[in-house]
DSSP file (Angstrom, degrees, kcal/mol; ACC not computed):
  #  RESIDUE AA STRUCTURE BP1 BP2  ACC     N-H-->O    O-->H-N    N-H-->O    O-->H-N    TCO  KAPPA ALPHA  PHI   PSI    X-CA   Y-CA   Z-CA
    1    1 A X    >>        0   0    0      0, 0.0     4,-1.9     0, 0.0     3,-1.1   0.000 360.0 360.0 360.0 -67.8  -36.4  -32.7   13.9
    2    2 A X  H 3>  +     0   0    0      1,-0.3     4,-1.6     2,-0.3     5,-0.2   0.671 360.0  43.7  53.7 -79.2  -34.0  -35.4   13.0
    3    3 A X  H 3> S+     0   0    0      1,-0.2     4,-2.2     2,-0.2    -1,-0.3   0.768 110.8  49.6 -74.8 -34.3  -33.0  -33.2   10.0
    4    4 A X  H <> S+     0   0    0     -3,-1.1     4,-1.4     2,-0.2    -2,-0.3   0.955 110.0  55.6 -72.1 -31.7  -32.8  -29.7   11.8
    5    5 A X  H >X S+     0   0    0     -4,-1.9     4,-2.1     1,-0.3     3,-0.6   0.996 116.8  37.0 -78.2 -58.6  -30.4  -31.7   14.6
    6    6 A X  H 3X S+     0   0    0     -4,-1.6     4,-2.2     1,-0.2    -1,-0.3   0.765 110.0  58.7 -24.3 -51.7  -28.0  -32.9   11.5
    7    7 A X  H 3X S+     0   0    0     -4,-2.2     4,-1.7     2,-0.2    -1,-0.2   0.914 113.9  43.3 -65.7 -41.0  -28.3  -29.5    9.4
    8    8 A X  H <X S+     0   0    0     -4,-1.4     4,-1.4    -3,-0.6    -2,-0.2   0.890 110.9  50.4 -98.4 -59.4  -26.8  -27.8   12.8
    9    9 A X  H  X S+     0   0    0     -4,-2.1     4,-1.8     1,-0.2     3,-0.5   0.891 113.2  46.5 -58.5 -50.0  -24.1  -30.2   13.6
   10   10 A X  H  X S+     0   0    0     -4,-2.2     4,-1.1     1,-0.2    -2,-0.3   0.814 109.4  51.9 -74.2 -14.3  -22.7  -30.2   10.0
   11   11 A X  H  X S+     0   0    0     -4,-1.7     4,-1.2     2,-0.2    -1,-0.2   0.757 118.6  39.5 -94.5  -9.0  -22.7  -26.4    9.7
   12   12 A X  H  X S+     0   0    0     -4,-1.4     4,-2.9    -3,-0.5    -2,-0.2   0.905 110.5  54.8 -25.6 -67.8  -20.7  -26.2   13.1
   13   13 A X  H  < S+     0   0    0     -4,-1.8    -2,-0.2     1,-0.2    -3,-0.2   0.538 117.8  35.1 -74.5 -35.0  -18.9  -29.0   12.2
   14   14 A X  H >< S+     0   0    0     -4,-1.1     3,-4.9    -5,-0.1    -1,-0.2   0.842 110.3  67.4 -85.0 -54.7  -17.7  -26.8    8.4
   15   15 A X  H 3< S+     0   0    0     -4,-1.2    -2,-0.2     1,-0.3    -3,-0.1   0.728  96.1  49.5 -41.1 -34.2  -17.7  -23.7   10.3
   16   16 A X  T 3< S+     0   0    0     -4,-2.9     2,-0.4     2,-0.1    -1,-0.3   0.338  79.8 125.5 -89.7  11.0  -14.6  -24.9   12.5
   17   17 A X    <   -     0   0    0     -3,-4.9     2,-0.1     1,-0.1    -3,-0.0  -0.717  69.8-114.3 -78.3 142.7  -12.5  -25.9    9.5
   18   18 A X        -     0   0    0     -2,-0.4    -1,-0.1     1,-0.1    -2,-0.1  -0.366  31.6-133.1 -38.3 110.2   -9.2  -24.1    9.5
   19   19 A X        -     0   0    0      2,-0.1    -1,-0.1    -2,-0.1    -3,-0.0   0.031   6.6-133.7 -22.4 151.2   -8.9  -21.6    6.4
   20   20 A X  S    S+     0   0    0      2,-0.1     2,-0.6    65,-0.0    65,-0.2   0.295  72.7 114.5-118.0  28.9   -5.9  -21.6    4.3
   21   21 A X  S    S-     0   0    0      1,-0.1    -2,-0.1    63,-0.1     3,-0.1  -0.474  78.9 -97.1 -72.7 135.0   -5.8  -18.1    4.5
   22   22 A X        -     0   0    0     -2,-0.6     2,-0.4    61,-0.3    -2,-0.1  -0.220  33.9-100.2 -40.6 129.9   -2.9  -16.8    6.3
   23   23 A X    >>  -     0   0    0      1,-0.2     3,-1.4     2,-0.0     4,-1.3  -0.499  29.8-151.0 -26.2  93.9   -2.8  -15.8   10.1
   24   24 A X  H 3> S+     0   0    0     -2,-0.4     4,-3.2     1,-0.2    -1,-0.2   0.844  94.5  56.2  -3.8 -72.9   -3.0  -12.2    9.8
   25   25 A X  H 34 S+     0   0    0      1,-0.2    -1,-0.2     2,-0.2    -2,-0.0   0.752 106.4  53.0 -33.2 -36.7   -1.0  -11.8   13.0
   26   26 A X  H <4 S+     0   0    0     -3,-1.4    -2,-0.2     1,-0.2    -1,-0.2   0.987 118.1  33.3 -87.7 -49.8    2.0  -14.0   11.5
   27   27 A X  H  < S+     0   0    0     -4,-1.3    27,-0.2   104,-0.0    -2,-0.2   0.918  95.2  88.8 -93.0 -31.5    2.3  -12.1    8.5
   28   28 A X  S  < S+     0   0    0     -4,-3.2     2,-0.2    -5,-0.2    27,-0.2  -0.164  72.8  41.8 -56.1 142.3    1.5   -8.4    9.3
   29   29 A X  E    S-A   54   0A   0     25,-2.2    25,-2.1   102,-0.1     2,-0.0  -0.604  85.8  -5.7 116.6 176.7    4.5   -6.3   10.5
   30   30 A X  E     -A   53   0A   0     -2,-0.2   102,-1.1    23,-0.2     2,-0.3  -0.227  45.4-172.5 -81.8 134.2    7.9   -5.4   10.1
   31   31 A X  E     -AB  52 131A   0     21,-0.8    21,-1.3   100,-0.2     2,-0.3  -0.841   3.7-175.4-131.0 153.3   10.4   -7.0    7.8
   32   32 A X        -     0   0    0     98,-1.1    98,-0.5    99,-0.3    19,-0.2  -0.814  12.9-136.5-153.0 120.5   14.1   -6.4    7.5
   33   33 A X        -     0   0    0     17,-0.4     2,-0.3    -2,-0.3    96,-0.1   0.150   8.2-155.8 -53.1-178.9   17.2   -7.6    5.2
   34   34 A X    >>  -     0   0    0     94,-0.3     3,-3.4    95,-0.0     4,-1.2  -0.892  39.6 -92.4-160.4 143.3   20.6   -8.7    5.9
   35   35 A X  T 34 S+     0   0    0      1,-0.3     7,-0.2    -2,-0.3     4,-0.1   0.773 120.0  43.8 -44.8 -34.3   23.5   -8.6    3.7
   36   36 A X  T 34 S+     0   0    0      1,-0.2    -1,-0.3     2,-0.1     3,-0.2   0.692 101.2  58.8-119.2  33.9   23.1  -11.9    2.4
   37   37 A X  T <4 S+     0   0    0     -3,-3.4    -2,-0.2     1,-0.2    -1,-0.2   0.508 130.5  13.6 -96.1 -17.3   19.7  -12.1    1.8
   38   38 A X    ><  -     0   0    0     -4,-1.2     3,-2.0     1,-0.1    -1,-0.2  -0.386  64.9-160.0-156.0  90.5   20.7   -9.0   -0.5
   39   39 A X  G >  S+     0   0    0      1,-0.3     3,-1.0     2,-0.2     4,-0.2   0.389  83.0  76.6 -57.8  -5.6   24.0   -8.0   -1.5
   40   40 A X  G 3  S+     0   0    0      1,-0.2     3,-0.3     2,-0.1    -1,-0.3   0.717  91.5  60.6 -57.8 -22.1   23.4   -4.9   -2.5
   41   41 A X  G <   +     0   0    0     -3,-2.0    -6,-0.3     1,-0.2    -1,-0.2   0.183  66.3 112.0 -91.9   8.3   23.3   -4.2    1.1
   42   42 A X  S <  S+     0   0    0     -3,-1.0    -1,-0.2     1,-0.2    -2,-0.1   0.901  77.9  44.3 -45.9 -66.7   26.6   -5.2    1.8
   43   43 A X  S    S+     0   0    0     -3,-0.3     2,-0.3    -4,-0.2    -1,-0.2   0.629  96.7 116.9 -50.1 -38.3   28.2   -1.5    2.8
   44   44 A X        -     0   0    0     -4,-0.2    -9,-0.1     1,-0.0     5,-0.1  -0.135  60.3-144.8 -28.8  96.6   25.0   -0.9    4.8
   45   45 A X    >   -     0   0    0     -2,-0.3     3,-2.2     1,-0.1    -1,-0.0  -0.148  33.0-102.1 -68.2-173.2   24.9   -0.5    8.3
   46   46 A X  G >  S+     0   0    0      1,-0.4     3,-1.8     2,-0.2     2,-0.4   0.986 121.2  53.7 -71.9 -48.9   21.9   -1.9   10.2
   47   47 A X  G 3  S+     0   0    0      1,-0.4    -1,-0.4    22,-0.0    -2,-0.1   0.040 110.0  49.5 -81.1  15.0   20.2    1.2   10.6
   48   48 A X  G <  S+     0   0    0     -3,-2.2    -1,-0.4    -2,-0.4     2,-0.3  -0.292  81.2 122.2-114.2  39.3   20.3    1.8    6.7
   49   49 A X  S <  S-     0   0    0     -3,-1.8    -3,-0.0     1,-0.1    -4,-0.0  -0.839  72.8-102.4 -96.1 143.4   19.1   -1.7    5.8
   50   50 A X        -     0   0    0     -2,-0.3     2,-0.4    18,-0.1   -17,-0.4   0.142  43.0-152.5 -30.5 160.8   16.0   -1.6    3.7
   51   51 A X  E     - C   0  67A   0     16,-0.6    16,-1.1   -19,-0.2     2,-0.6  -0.956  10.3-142.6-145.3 131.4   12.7   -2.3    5.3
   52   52 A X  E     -AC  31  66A   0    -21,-1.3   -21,-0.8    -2,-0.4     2,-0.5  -0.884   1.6-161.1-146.2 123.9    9.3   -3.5    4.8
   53   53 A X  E     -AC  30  65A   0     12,-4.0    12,-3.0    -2,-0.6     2,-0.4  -0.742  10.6-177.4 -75.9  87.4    5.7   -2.6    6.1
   54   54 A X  E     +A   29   0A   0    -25,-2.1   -25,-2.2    -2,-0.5     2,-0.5  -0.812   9.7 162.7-114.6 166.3    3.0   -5.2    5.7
   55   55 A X        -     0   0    0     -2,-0.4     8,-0.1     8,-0.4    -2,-0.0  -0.986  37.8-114.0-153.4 133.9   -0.9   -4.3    6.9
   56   56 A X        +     0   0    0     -2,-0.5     6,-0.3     6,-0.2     7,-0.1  -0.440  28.1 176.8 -48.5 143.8   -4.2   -6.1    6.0
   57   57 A X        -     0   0    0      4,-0.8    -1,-0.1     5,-0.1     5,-0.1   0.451  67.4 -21.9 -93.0 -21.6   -6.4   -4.2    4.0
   58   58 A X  S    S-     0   0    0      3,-1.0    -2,-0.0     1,-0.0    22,-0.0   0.045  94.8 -50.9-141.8-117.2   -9.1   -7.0    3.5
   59   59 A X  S    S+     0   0    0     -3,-0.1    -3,-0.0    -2,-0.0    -1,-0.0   0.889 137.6   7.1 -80.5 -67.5   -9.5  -10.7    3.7
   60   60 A X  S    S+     0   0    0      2,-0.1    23,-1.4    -4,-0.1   -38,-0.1   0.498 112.4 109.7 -86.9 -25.8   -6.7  -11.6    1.5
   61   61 A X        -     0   0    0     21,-0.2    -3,-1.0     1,-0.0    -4,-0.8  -0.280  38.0-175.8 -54.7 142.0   -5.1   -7.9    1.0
   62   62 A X        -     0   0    0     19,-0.5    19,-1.7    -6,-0.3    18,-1.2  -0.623  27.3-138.8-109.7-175.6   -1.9   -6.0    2.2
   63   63 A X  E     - D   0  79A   0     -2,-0.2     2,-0.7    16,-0.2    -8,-0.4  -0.840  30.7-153.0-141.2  83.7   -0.8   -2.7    1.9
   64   64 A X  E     - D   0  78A   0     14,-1.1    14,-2.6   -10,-0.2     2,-0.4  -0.658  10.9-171.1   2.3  67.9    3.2   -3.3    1.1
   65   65 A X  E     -CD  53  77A   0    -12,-3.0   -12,-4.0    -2,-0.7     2,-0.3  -0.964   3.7-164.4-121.0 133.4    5.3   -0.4    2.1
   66   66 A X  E     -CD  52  76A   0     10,-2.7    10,-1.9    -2,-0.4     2,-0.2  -0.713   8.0-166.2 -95.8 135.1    9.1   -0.6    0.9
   67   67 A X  E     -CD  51  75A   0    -16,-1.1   -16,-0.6    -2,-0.3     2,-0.2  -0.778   8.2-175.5-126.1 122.6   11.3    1.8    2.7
   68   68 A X  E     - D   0  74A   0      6,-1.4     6,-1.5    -2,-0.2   -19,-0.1  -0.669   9.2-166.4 -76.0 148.2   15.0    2.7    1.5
   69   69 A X        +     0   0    0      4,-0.3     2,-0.3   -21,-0.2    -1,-0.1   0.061  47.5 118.3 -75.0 -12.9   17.2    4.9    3.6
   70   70 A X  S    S-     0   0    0      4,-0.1     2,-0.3     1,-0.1     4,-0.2  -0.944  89.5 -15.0-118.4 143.1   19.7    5.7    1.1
   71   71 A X  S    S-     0   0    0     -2,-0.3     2,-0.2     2,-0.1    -1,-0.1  -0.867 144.7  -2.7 -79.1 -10.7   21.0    8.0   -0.4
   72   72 A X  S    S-     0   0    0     -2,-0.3     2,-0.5    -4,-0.0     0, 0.0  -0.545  81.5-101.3-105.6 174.3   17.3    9.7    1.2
   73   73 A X        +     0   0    0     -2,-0.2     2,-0.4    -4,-0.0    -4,-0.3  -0.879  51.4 162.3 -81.0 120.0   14.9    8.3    2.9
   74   74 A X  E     -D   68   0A   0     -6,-1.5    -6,-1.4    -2,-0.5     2,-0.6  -0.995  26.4-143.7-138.9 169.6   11.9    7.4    0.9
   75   75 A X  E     -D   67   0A   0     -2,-0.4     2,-0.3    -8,-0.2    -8,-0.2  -0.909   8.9-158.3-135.3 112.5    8.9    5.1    1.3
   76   76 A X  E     -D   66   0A   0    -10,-1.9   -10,-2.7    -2,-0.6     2,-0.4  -0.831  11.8-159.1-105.2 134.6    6.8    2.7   -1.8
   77   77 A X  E     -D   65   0A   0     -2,-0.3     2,-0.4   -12,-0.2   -12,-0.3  -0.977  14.7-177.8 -93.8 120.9    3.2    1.5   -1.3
   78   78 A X  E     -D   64   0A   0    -14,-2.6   -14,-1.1    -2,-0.4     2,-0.4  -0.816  10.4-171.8-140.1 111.1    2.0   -0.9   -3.0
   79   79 A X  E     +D   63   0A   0     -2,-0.4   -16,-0.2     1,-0.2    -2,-0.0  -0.758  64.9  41.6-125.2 116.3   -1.4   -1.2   -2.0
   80   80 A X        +     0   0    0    -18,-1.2    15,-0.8    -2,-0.4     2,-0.6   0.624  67.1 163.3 106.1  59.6   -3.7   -4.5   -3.2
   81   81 A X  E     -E   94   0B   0    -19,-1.7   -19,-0.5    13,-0.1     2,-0.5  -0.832  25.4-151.4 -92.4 136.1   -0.7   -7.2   -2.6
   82   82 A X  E     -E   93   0B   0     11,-4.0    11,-4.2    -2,-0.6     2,-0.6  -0.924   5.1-149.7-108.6 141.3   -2.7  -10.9   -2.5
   83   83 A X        +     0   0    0    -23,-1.4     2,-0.4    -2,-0.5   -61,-0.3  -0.899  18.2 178.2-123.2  93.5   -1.4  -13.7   -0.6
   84   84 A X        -     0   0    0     -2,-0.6     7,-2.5   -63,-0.1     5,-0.1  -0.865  25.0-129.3 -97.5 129.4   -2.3  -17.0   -2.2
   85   85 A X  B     +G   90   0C   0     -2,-0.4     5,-0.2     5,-0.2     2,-0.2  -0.486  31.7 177.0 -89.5 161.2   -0.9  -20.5   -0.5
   86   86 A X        -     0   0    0      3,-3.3    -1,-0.0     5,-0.1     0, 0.0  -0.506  48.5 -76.5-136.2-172.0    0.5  -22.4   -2.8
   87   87 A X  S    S+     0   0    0     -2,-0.2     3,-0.1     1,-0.1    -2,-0.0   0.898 131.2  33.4 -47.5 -58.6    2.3  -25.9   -2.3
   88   88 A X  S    S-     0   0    0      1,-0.1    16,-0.5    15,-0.0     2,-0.2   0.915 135.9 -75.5 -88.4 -34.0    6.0  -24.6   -0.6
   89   89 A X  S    S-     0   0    0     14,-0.2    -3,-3.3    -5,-0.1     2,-0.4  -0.679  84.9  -3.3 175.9-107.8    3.8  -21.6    1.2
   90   90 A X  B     -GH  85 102C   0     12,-2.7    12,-2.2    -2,-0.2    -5,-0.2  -0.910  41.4-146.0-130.3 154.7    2.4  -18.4   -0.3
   91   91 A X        -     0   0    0     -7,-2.5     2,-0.4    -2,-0.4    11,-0.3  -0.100  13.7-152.0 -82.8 168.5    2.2  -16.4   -3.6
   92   92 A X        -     0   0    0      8,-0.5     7,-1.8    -9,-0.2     8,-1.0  -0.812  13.0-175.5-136.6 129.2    2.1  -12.7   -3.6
   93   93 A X  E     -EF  82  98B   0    -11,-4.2   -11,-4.0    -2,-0.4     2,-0.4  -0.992  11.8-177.0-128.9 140.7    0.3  -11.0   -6.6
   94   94 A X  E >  S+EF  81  97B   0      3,-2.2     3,-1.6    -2,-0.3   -13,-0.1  -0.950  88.8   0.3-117.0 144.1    0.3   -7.1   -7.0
   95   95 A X  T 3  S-     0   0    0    -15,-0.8    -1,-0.2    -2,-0.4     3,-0.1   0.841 131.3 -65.9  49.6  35.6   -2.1   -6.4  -10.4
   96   96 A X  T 3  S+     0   0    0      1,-0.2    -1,-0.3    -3,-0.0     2,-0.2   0.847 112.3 113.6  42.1  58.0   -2.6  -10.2  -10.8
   97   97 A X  E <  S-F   94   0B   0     -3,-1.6    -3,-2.2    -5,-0.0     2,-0.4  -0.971  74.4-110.1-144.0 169.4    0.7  -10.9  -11.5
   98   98 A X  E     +F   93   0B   0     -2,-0.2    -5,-0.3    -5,-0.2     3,-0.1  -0.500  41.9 159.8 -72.6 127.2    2.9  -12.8   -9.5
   99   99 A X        -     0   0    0     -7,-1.8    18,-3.2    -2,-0.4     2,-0.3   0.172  56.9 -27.9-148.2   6.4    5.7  -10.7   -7.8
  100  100 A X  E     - I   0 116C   0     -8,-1.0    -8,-0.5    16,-0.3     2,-0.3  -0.992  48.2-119.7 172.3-175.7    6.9  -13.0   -4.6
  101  101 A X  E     - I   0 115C   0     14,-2.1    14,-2.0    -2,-0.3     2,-0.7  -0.970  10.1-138.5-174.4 178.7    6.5  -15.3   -2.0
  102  102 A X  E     +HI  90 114C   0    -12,-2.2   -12,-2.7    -2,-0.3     2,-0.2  -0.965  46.8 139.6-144.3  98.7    6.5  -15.9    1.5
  103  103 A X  E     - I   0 113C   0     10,-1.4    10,-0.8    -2,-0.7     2,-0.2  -0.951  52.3 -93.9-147.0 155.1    8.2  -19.5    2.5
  104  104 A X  E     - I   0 112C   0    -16,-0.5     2,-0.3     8,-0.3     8,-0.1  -0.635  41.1-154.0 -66.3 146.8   10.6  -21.8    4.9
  105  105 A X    >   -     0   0    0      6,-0.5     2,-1.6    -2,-0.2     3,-1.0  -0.743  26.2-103.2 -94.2 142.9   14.0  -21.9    3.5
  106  106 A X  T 3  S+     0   0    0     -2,-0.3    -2,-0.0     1,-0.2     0, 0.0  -0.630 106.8  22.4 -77.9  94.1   16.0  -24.7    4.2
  107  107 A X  T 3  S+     0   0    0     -2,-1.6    -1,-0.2     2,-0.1    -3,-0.0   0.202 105.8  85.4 143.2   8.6   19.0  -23.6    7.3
  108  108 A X  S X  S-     0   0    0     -3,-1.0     3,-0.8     1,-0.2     2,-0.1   0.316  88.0-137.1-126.0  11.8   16.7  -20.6    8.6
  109  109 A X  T 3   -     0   0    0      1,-0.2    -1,-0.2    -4,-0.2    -4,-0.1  -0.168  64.8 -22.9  84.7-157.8   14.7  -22.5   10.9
  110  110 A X  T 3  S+     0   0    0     -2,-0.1     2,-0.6    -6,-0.1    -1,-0.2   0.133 108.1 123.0 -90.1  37.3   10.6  -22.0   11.3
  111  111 A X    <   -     0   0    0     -3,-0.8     2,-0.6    -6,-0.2    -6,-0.5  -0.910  56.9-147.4 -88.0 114.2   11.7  -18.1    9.6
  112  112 A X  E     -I  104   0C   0     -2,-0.6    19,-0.4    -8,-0.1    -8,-0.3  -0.891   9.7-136.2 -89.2 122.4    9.8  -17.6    6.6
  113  113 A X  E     -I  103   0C   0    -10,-0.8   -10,-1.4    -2,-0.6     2,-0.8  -0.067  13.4-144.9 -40.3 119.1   11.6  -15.7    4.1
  114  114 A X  E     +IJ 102 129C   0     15,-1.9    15,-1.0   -12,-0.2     2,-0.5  -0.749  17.8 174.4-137.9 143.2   10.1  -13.0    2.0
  115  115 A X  E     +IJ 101 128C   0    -14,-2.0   -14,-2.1    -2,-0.8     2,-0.4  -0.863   6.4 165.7-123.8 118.6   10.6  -12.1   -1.2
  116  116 A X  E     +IJ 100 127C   0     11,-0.7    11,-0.7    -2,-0.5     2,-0.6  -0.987   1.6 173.1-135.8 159.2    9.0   -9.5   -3.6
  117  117 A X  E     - J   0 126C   0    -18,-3.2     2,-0.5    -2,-0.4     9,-0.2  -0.842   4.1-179.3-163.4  96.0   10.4   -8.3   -6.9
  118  118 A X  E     - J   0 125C   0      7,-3.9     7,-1.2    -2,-0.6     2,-0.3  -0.875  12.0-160.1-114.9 123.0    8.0   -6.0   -9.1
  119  119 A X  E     - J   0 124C   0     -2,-0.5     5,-0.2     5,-0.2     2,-0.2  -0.694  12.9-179.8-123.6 121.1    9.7   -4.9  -12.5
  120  120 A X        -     0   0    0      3,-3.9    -1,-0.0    -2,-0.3     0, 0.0  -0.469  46.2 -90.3-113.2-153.3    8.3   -2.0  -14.0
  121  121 A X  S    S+     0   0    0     -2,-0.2    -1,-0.0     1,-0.1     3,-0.0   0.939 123.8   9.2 -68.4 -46.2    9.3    0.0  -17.5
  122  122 A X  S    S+     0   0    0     -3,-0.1     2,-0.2     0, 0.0    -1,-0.1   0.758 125.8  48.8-117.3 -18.0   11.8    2.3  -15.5
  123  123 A X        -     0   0    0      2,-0.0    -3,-3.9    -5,-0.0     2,-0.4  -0.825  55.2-155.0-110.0 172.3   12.1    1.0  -11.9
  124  124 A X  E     -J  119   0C   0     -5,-0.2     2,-0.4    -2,-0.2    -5,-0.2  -0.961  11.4-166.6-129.1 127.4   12.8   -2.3  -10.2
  125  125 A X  E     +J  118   0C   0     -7,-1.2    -7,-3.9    -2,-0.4     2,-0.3  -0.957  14.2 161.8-113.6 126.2   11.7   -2.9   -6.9
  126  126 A X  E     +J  117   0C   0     -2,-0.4    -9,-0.2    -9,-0.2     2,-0.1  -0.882  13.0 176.2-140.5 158.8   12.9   -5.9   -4.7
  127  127 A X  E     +J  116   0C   0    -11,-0.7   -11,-0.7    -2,-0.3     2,-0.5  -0.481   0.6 178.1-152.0  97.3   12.9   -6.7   -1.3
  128  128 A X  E     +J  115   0C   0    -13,-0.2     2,-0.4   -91,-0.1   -94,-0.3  -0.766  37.7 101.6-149.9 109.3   14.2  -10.3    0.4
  129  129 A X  E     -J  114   0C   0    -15,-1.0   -15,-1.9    -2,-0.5     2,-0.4  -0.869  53.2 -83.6-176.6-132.2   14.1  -10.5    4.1
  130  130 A X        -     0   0    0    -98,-0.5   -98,-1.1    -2,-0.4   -17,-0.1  -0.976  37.9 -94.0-149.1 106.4   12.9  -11.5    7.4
  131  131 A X  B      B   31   0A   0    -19,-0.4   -99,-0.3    -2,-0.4  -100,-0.2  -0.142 360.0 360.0 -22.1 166.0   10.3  -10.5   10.3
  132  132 A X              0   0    0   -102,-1.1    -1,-0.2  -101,-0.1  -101,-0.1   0.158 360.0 360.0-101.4 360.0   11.9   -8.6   12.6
């Protein structure tokens, strides 16, 4: 009995440790630049600043969507992003290589900054900002 009362209290007792998978809540949702998180964006008005879409797909999964307004509108998926914590905050890997990460910055407060940058043969795609 003895043994059953022990087995029960430690698998509570494991059950309640804190994860170090990421809050869902915190990271899902709408992201947005600002001129000097990316100078390209300089000439920009707000309502053409880049933008970025994240949504769970699984435990550890997003679904990544980039959208430019300029000189059209168009909209990148990139769908099986992983979010692994690391020492300063978290990794992102798209195709098990490493493509961003999602951290405090020093001067921005409790904002973490996020940053993804995937280099293919013929595009580059980057994105550097802020929840909204």
């Amino acid at each position: 009995m003895k043994y059953c009362i022990g087995l029960v209290i430690a698998f509570a007792f494991l059950s309640c440790q804190k994860s170090d998978l990421i809050d869902d809540e915190v990271l899902e949702g709408n992201y947005i630049t600002n001129r000097l998180f990316d100078i390209s964006c300089v000439y920009l008005r707000d309502d053409q600043l880049p933008t970025l879409h994240i949504k769970k797909s699984s435990e550890s999964t997003y679904i990544f969507t980039i959208t430019h307004f300029l000189p059209k509108t168009t909209a990148i998926a990139f769908k099986s992003v992983h979010v692994m914590p690391d020492g300063l905050g978290y990794q992102l890997l798209y195709q098990g290589q490493p493509v961003g990460s999602w951290k405090n910055i020093a001067g921005l407060g409790d904002q973490k900054v996020l940053s993804f940058t995937l280099i293919e043969p013929n595009t580059v795609t980057s994105f550097v900002g802020v929840k909204k």
